[in-house]
PDB file of N, CA, C and O in Angstrom:
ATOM      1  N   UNK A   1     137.906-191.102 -38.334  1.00  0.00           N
ATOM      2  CA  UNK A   1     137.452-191.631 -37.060  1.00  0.00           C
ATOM      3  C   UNK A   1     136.120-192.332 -37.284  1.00  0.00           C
ATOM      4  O   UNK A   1     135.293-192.009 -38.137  1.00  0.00           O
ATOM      5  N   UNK A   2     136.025-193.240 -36.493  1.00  0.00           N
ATOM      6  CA  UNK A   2     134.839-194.399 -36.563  1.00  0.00           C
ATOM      7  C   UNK A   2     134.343-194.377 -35.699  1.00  0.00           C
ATOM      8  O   UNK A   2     134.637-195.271 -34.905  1.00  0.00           O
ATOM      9  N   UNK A   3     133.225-193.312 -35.256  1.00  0.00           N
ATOM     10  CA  UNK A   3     132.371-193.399 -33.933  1.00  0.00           C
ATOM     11  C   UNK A   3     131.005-193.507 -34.701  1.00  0.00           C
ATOM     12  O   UNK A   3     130.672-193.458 -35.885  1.00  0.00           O
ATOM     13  N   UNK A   4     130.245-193.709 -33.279  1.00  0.00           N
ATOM     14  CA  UNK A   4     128.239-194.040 -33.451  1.00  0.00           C
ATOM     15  C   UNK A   4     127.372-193.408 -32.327  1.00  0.00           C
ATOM     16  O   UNK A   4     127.383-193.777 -31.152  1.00  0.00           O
ATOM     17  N   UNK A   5     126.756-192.589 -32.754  1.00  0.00           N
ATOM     18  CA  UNK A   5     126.219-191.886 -31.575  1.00  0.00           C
ATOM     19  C   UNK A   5     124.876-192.739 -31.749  1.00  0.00           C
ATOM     20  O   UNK A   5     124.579-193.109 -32.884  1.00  0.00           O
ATOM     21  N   UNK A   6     123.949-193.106 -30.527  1.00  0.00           N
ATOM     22  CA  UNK A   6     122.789-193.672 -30.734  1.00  0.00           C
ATOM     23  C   UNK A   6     121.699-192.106 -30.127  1.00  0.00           C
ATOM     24  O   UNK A   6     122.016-190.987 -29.724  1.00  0.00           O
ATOM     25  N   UNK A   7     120.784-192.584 -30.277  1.00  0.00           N
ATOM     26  CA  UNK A   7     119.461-191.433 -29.642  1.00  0.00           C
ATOM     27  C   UNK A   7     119.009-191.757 -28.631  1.00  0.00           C
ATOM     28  O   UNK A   7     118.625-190.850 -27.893  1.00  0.00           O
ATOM     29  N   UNK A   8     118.857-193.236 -28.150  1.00  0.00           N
ATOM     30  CA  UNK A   8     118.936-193.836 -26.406  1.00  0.00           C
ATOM     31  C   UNK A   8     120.108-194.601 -25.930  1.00  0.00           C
ATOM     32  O   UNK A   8     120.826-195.087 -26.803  1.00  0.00           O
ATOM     33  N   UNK A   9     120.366-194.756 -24.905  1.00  0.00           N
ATOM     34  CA  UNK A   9     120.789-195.959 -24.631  1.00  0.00           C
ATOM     35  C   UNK A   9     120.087-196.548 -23.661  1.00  0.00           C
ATOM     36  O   UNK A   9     119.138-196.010 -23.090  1.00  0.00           O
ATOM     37  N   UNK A  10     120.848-198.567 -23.240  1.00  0.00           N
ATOM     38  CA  UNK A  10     120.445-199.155 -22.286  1.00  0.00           C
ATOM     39  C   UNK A  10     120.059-198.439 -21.270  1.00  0.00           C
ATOM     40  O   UNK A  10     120.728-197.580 -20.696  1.00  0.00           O
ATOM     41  N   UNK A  11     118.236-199.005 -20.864  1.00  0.00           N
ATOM     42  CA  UNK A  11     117.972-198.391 -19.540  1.00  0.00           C
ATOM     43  C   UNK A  11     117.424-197.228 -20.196  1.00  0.00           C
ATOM     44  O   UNK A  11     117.157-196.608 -19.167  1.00  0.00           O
ATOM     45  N   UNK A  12     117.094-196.544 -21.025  1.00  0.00           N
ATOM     46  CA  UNK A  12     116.458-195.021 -21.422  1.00  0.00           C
ATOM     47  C   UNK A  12     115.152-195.388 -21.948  1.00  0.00           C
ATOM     48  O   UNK A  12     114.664-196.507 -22.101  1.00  0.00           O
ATOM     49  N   UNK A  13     114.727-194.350 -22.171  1.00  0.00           N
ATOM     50  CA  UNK A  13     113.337-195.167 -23.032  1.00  0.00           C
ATOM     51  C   UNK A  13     113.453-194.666 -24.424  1.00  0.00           C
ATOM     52  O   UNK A  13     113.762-193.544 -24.824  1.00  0.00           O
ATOM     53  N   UNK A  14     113.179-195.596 -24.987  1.00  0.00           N
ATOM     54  CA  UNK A  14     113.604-195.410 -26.685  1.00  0.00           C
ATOM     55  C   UNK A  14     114.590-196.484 -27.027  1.00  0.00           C
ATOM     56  O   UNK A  14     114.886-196.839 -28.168  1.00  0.00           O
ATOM     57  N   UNK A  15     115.088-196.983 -25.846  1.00  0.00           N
ATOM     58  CA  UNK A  15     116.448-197.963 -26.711  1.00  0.00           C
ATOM     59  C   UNK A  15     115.885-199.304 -26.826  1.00  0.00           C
ATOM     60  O   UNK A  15     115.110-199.880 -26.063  1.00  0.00           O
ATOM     61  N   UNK A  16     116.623-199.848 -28.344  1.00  0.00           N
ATOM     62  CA  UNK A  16     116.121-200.846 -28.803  1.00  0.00           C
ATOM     63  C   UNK A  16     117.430-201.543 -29.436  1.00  0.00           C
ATOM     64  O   UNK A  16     118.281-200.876 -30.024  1.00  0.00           O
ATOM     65  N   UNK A  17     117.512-202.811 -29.284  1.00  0.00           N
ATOM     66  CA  UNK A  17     118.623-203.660 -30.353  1.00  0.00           C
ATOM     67  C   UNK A  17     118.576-203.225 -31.602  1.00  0.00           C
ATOM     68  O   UNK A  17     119.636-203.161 -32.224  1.00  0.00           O
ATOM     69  N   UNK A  18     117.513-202.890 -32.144  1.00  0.00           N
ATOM     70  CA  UNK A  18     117.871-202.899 -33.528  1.00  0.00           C
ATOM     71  C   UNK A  18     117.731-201.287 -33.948  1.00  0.00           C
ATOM     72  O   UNK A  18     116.809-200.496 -33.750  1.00  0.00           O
ATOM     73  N   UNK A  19     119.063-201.120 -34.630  1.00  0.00           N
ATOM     74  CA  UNK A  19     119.306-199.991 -35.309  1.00  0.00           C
ATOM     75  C   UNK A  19     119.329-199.709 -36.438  1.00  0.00           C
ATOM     76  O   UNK A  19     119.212-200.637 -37.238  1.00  0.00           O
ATOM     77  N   UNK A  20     119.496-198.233 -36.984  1.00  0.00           N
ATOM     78  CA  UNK A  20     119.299-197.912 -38.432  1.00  0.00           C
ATOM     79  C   UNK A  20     120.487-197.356 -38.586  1.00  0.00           C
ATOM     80  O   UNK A  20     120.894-196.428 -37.888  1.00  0.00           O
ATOM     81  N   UNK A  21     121.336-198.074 -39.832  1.00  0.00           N
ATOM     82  CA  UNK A  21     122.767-197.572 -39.830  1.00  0.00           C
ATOM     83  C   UNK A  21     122.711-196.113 -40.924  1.00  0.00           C
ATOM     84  O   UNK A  21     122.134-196.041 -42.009  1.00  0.00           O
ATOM     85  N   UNK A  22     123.433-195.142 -40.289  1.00  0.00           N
ATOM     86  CA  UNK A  22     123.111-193.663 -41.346  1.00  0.00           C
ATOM     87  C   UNK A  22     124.810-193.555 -41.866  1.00  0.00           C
ATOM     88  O   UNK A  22     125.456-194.096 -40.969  1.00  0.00           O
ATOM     89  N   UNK A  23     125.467-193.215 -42.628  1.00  0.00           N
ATOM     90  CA  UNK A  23     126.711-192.427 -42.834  1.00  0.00           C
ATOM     91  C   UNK A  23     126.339-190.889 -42.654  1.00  0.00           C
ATOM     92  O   UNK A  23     125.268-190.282 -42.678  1.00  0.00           O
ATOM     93  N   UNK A  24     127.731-190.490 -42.452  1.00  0.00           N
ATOM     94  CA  UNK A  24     127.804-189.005 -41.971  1.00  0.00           C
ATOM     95  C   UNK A  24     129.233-188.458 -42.988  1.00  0.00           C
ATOM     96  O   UNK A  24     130.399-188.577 -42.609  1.00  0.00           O
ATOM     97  N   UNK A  25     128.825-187.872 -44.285  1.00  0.00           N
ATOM     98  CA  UNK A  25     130.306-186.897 -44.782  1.00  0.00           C
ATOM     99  C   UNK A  25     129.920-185.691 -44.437  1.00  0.00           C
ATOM    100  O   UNK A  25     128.859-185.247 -44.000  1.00  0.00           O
ATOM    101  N   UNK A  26     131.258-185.080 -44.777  1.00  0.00           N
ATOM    102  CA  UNK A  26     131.277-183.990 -44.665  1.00  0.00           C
ATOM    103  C   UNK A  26     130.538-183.008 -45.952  1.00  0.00           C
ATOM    104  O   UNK A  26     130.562-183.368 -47.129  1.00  0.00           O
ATOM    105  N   UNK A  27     129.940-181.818 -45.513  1.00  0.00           N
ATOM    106  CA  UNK A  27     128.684-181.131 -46.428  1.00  0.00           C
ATOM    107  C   UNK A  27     129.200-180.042 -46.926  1.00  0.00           C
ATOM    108  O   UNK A  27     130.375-179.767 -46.685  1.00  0.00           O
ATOM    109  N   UNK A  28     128.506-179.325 -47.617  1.00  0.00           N
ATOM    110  CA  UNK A  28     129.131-177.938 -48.474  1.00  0.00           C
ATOM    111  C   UNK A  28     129.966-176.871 -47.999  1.00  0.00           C
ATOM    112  O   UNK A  28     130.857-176.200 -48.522  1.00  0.00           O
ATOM    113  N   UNK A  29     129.215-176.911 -46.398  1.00  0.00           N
ATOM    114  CA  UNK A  29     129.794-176.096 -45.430  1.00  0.00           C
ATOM    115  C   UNK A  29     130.687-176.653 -44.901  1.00  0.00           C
ATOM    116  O   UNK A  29     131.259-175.691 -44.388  1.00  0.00           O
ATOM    117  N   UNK A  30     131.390-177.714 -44.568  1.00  0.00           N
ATOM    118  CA  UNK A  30     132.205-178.101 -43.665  1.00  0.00           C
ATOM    119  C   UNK A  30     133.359-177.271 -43.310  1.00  0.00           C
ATOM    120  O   UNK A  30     133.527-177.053 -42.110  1.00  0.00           O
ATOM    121  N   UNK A  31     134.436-176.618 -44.414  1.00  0.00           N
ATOM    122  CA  UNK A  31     135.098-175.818 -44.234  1.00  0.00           C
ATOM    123  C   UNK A  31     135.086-174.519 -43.550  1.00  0.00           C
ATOM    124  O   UNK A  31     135.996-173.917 -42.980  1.00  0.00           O
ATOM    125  N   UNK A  32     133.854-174.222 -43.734  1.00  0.00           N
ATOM    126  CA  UNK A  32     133.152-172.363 -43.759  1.00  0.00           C
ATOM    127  C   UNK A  32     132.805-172.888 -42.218  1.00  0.00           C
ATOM    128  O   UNK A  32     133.362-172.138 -41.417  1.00  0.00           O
ATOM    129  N   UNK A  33     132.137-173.835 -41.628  1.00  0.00           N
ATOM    130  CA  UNK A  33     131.658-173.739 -40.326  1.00  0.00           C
ATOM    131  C   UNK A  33     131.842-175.218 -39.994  1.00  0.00           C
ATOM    132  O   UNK A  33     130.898-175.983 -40.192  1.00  0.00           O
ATOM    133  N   UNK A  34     132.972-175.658 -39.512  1.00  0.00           N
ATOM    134  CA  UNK A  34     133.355-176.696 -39.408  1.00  0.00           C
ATOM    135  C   UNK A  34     132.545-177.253 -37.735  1.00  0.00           C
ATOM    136  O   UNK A  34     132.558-176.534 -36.735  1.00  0.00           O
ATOM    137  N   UNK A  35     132.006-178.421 -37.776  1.00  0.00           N
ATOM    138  CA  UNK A  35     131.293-178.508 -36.079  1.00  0.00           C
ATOM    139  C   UNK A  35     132.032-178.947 -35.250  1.00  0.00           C
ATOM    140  O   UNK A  35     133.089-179.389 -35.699  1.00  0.00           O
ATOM    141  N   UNK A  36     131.867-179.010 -34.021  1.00  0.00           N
ATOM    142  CA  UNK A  36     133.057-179.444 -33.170  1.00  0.00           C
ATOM    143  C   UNK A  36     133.359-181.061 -33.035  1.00  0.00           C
ATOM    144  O   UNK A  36     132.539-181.953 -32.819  1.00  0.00           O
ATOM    145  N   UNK A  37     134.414-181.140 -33.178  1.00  0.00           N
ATOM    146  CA  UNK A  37     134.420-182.950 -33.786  1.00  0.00           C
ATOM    147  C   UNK A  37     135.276-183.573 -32.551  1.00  0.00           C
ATOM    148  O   UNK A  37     135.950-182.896 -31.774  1.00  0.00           O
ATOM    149  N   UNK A  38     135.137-184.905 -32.512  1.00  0.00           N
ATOM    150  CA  UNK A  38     133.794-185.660 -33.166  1.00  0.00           C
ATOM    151  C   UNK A  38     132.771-184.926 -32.372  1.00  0.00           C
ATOM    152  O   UNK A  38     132.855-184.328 -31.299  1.00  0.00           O
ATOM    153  N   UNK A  39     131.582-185.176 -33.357  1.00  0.00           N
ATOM    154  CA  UNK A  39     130.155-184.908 -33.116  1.00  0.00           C
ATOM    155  C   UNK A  39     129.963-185.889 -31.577  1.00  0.00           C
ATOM    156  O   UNK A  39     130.712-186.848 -31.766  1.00  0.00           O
ATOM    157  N   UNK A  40     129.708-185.955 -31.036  1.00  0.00           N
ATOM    158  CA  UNK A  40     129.150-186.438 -29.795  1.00  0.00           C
ATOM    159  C   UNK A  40     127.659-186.640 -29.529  1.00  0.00           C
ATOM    160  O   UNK A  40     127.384-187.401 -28.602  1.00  0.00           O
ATOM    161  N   UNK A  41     126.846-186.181 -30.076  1.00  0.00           N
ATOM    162  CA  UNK A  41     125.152-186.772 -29.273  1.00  0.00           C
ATOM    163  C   UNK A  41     124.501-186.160 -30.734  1.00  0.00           C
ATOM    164  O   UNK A  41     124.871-185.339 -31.573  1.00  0.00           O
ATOM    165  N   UNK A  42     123.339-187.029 -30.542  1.00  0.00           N
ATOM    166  CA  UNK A  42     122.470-186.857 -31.824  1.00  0.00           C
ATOM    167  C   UNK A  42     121.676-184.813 -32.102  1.00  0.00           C
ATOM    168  O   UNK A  42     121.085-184.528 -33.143  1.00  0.00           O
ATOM    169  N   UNK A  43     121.815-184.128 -31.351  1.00  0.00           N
ATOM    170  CA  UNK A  43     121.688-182.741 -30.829  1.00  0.00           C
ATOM    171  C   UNK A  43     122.229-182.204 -32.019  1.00  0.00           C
ATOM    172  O   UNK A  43     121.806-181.642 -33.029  1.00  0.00           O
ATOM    173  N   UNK A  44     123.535-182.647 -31.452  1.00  0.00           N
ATOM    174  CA  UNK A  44     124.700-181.852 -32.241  1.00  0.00           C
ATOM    175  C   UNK A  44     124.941-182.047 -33.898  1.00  0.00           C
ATOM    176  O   UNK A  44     125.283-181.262 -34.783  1.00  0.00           O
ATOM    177  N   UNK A  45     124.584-183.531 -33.882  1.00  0.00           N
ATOM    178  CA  UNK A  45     124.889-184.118 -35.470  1.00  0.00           C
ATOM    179  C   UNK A  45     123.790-183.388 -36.115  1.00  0.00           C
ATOM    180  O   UNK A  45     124.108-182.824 -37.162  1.00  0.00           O
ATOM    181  N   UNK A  46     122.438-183.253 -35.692  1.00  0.00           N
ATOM    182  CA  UNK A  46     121.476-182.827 -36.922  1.00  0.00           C
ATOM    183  C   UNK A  46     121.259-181.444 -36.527  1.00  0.00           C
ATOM    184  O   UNK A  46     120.121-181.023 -36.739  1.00  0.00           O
ATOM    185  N   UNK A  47     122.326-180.424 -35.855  1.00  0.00           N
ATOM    186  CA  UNK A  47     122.525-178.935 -35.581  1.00  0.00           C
ATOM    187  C   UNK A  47     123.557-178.565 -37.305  1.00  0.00           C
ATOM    188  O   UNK A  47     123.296-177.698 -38.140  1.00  0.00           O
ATOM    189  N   UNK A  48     124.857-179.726 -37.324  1.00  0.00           N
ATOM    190  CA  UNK A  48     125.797-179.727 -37.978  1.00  0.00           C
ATOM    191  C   UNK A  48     124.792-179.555 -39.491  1.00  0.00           C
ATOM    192  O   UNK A  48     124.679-178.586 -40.242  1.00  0.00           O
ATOM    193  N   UNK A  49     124.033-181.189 -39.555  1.00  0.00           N
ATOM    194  CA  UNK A  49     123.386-181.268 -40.716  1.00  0.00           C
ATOM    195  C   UNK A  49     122.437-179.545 -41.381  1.00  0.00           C
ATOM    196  O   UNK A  49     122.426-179.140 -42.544  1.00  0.00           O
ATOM    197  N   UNK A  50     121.867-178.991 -40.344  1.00  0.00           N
ATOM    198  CA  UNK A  50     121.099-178.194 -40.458  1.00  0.00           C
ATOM    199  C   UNK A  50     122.229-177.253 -40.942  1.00  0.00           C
ATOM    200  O   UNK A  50     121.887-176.536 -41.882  1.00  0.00           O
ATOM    201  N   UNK A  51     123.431-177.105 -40.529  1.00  0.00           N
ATOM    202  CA  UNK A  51     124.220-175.967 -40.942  1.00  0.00           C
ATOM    203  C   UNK A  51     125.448-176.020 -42.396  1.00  0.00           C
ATOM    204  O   UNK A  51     126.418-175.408 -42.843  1.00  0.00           O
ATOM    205  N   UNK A  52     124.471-177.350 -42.712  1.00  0.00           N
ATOM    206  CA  UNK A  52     125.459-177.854 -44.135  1.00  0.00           C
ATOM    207  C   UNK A  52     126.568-178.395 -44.172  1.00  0.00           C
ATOM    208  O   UNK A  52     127.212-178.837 -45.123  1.00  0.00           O
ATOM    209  N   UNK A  53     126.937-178.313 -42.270  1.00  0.00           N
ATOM    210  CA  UNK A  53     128.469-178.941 -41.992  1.00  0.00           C
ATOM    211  C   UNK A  53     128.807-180.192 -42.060  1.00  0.00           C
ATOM    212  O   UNK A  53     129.935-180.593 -41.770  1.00  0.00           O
ATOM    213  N   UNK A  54     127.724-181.030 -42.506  1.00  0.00           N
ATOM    214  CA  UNK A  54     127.346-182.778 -42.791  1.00  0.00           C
ATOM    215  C   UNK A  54     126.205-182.553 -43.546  1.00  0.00           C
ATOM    216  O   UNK A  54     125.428-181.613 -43.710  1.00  0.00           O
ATOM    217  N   UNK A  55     126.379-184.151 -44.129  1.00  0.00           N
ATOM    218  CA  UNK A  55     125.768-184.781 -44.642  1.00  0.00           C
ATOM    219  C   UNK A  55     124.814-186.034 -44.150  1.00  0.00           C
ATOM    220  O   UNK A  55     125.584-186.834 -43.619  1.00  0.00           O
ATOM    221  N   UNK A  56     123.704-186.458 -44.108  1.00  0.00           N
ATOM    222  CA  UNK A  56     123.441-187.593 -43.571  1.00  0.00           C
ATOM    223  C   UNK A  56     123.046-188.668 -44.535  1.00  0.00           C
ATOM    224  O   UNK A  56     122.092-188.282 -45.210  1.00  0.00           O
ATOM    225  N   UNK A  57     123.516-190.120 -44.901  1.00  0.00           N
ATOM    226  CA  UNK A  57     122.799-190.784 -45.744  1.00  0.00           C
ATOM    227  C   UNK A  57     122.120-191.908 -45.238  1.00  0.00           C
ATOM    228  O   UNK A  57     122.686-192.395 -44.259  1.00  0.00           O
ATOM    229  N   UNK A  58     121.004-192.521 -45.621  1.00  0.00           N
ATOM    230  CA  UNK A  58     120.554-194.163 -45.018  1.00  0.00           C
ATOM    231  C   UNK A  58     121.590-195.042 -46.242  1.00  0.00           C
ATOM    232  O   UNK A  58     121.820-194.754 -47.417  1.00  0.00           O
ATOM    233  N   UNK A  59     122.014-196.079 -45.485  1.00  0.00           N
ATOM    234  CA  UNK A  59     122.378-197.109 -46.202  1.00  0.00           C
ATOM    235  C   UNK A  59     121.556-197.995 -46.529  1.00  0.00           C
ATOM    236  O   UNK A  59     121.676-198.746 -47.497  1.00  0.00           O
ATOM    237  N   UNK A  60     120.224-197.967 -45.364  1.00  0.00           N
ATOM    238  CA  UNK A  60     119.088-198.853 -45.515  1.00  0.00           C
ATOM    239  C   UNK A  60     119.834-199.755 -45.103  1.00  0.00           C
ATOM    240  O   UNK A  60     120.186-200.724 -45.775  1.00  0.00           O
ATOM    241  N   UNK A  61     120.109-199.553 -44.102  1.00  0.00           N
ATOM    242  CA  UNK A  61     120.901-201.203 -43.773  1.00  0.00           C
ATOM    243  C   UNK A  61     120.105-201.482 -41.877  1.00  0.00           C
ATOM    244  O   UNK A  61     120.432-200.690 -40.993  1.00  0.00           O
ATOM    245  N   UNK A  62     119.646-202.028 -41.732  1.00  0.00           N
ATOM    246  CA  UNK A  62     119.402-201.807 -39.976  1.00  0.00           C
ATOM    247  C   UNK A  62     120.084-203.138 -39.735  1.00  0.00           C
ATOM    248  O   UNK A  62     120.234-203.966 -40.634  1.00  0.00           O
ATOM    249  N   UNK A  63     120.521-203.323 -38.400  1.00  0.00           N
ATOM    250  CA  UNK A  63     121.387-203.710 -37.016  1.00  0.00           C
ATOM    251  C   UNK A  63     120.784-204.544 -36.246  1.00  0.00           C
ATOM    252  O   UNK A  63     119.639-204.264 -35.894  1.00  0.00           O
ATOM    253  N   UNK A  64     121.248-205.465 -35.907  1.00  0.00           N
ATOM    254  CA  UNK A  64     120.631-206.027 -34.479  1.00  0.00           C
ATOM    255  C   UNK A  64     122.043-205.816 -33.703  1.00  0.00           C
ATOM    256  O   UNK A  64     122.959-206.466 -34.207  1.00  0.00           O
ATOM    257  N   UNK A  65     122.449-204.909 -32.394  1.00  0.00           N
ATOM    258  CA  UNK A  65     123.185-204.738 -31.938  1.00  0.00           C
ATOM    259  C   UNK A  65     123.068-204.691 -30.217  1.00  0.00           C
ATOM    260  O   UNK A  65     122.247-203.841 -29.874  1.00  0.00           O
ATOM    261  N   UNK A  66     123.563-205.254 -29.318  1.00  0.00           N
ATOM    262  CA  UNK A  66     123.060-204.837 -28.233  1.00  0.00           C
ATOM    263  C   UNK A  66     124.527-203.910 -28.031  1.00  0.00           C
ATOM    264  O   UNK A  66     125.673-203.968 -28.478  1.00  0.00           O
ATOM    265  N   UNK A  67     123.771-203.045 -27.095  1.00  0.00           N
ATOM    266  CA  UNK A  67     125.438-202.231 -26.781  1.00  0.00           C
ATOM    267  C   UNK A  67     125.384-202.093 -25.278  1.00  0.00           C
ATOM    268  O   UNK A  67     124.402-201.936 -24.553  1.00  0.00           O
ATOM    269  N   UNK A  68     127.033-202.213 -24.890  1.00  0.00           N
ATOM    270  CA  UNK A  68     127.402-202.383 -23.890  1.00  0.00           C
ATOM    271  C   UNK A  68     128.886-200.957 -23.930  1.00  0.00           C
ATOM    272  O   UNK A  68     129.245-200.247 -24.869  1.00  0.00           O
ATOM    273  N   UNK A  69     129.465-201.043 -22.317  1.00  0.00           N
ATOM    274  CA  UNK A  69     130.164-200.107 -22.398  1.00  0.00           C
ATOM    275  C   UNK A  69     129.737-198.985 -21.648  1.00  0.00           C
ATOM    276  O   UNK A  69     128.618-198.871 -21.147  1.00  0.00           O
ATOM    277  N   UNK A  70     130.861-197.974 -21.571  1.00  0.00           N
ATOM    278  CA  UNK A  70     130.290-196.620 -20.961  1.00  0.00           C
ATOM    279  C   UNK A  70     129.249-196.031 -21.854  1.00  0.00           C
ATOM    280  O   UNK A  70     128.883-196.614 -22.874  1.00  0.00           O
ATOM    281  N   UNK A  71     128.778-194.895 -21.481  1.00  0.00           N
ATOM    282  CA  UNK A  71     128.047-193.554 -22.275  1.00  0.00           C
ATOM    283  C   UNK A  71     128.699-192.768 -21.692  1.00  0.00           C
ATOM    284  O   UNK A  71     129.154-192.755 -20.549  1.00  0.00           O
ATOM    285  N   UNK A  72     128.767-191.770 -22.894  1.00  0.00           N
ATOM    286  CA  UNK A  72     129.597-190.299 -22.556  1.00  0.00           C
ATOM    287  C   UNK A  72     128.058-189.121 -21.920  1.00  0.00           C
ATOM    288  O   UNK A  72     128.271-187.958 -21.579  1.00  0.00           O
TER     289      UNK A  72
END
């Protein structure tokens, strides 16, 4: 699955066009304490990371993206 959780969105304070693209595998733990998937809000992703259930990497790549659409 190919989702993107951001840390603001449009209208919040913090949101900006340009983003920092991260990958997310799966971590040592994933099996042993699998997180509830998909991850949904940035909370949850660096709860997972903290519990070894991911991985986070920079690609060093940043975005100019505007985003449109619902928010969950």
């Amino acid at each position: 699955m190919h989702d993107h959780i951001l840390s603001a969105v449009p209208g919040s304070p913090g949101y900006a066009t340009q983003l920092e693209l991260l990958e997310v595998w799966p971590g040592p733990n994933f099996a042993q304490s699998p997180p509830a998937m998909p991850i949904e809000s940035e909370a949850a992703l660096f709860e997972a990371r903290d519990k070894g259930a991911v991985v986070i990497f920079s690609d060093e790549v940043a975005l100019h993206a505007v985003v449109t659409g619902p928010a969950k």
